[in-house]
C-alpha positions, 0 to 999 in steps of 0.5 A: 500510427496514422495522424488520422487513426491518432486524432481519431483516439484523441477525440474518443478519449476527450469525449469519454472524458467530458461525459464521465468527469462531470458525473462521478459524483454521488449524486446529481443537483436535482433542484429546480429554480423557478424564475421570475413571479407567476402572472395570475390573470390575463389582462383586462386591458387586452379587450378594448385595445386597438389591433395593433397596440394589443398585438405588441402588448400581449407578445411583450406580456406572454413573453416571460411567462413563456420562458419561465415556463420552458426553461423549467421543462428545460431544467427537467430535461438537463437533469434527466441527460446527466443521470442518462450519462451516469447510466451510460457510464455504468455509475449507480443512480442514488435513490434520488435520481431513480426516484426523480425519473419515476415521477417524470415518467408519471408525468410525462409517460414513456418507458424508459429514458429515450422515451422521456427525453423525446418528451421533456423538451421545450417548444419555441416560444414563437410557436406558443406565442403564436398559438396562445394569440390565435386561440384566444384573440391576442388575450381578448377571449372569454376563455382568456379573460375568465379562465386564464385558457389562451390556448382553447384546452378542453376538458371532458371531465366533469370534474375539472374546473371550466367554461362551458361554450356559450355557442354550444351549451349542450356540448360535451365539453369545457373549456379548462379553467386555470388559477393562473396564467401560468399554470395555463401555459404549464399545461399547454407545454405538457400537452403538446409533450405528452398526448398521443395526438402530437407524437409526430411533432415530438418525432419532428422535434427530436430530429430537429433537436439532434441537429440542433436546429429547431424550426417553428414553422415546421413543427407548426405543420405537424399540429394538424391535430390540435384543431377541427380546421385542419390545414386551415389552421395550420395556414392561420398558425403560420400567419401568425407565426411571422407576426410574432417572429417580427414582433419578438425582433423588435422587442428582444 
């Protein structure tokens, strides 16, 4: 036998073992910690601030709440990779785990497991950082101040709570209302990850995910979508996209 052929077999064999050793248990840990106490509204003091100090201020606030928010997305997503190993490996899913892949299809849509991982993912917290600061004018807006919305999500549903625009009262739209921030950002994270209007930036992120290299601005560029402006909007995300990787440089 070659040494190339014997390294080959080695390396075959200590994968099948690291993929099957860990899920040959009965059933997968499907327990969910959430980190952290939920901020419930967005700051008054963000309003009369000076530029500059609102800038640090509201990166150093949203920062947390970020993180909480994607590492549940990202507890979500680890608990659907085991139980795709354990379908790989041919070992019997629990009722448990069949029923937790239901109620992530539910939320997160999609017909099979594939579909849900490309879904159930994180967004770089630079990226809804930069979003939510543009959208809202650093925690400065109404839509902030009053509805907990940092990221101008609307709502054509009557009978969902929101603001109606006080440039545009006839519209046919509101601007969602949430009890918290966190449910704010919760909701914006599950947007991006579900709607059809960004399945060029979930393509984008798988990619970037098997290549375990994530690159904001990039994704930035698939968000085309997300507002009326166009690329004019992508050039202002991307502005405020290097502002807030400066900020998070200093403060990290």
């Amino acid at each position: 036998m070659s040494m190339r052929l014997f390294i080959f077999i080695l390396v075959l064999f200590s994968t099948a073992y690291a993929w099957s050793w860990p899920f040959t248990q009965d059933s997968t840990d499907l327990d969910v910690n959430v980190l952290g106490e939920i901020a419930v509204n967005v700051p008054e003091k963000f309003v009369n601030m000076n530029e500059q100090q609102r800038k640090a201020e509201f990166v150093g606030w949203l920062l947390p709440i970020v993180e909480r928010q994607n590492n549940i997305v990202e507890q979500h997503r680890n608990i659907i990779l085991k139980i795709q190993r354990k379908e790989f490996l041919s070992i019997a899913l629990t009722t448990e785990e069949l029923d937790f892949i239901k109620l992530m299809q539910v939320k997160y849509g999609g017909n099979n497991i594939l579909d849900l991982l490309e879904r159930v993912n994180t967004i770089p917290t630079s990226l809804v950082i930069a979003q939510a600061a543009l959208e809202s004018g650093w925690g400065s807006s109404r839509f902030a101040q009053e509805g907990n919305n940092l990221f101008g999500i609307r709502t054509y549903d009557k009978d969902v709570p929101g603001l109606t625009p006080l440039k545009n009262k006839n519209a046919n739209f509101k601007v969602r209302s949430y009890t918290t921030v966190d449910d704010g950002v919760a909701n914006y994270l599950l947007l991006l990850n579900t709607h059809h209007a960004y399945n060029e930036f979930r393509i984008a992120r798988a990619y970037m995910t098997h290549r375990f290299i994530v690159d904001a601005h990039a994704l930035a560029d698939t968000l085309l979508d997300y507002s009326e402006l166009g690329s004019q909007y992508i050039e202002m995300v991307h502005l405020h996209l290097t502002n807030i990787e400066r900020i998070l440089n200093v403060i990290r």
